[in-house]
C-alpha positions, -999 to +999 in steps of 0.1 A: -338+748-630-303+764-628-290+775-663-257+798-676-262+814-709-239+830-733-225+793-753-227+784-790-208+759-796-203+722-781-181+693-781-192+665-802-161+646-793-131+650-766-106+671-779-067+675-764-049+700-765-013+709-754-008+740-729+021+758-718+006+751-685+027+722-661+005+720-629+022+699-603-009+683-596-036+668-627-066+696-621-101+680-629-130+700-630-159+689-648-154+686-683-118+697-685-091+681-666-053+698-671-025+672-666+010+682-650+025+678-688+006+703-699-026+683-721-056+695-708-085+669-721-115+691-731-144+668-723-176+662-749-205+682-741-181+710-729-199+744-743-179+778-754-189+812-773-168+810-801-139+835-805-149+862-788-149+900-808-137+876-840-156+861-866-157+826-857-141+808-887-127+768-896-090+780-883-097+792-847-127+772-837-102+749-820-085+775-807-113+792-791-125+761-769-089+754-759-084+794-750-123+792-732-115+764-714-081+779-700-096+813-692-122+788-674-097+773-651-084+808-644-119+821-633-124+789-609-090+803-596-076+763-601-051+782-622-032+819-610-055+843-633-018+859-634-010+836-665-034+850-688-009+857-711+005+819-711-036+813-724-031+840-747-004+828-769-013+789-765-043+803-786-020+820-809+000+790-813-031+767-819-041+793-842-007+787-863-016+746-858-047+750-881-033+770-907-050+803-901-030+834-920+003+849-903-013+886-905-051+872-892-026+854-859-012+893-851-043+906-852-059+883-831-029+885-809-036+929-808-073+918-799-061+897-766-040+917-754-058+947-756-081+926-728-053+916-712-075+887-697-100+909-689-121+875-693-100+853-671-107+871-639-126+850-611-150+881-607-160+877-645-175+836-641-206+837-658-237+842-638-262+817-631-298+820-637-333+805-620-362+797-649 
């Protein structure tokens, strides 16, 4: 059996989100697929860790699995891993979308970029594991 650890949460439901990211081709991988408008379609069943070095909380749940599956793409290289910062404030931004706190967005924002997609490299896909 072939297993990746590391992943809290999953997608009951799809869930759409809209990116600062205009591909001129729709990019599918399994379970998120990135349109050339910029919605990426996060697919049920996709799995994330939350909001990494945050306390997970209501307002950035959402957030977090759109940000995930971004940095994702990045790490499969089907987007330039140069963009990070694009990912970045799209989480910001969805952030601001669910009502999360003016002051708790700028300090999340200070968090990121003090990765500065750190997370988003190809070298940094998570491993995979025999049992």
């Amino acid at each position: 059996m072939l297993y990746r650890d590391g992943y809290k949460y999953q997608l009951a439901a799809h869930e759409y989100f809209q990116t600062s990211f205009t591909p001129a081709t729709k990019i599918s991988v399994p379970r998120i697929t990135l349109y050339p408008d910029g919605v990426m379609l996060v697919h049920e069943g996709y799995a994330w860790d939350g909001a990494s070095g945050i306390v997970d909380r209501k307002t950035n749940l959402r957030a977090s699995c759109g940000h995930d599956a971004l940095y994702q793409l990045m790490r499969m290289e089907v987007l330039p891993y140069s963009e990070w910062a694009k990912a970045d404030a799209d989480f910001c931004r969805w952030l601001a979308e669910a009502g999360a706190y003016a002051l708790t967005i700028k300090i999340d924002r200070y968090g990121l970029s003090l990765f500065k997609g750190k997370y988003a490299r190809p070298e940094n896909r998570k491993k995979i594991f025999i049992a």
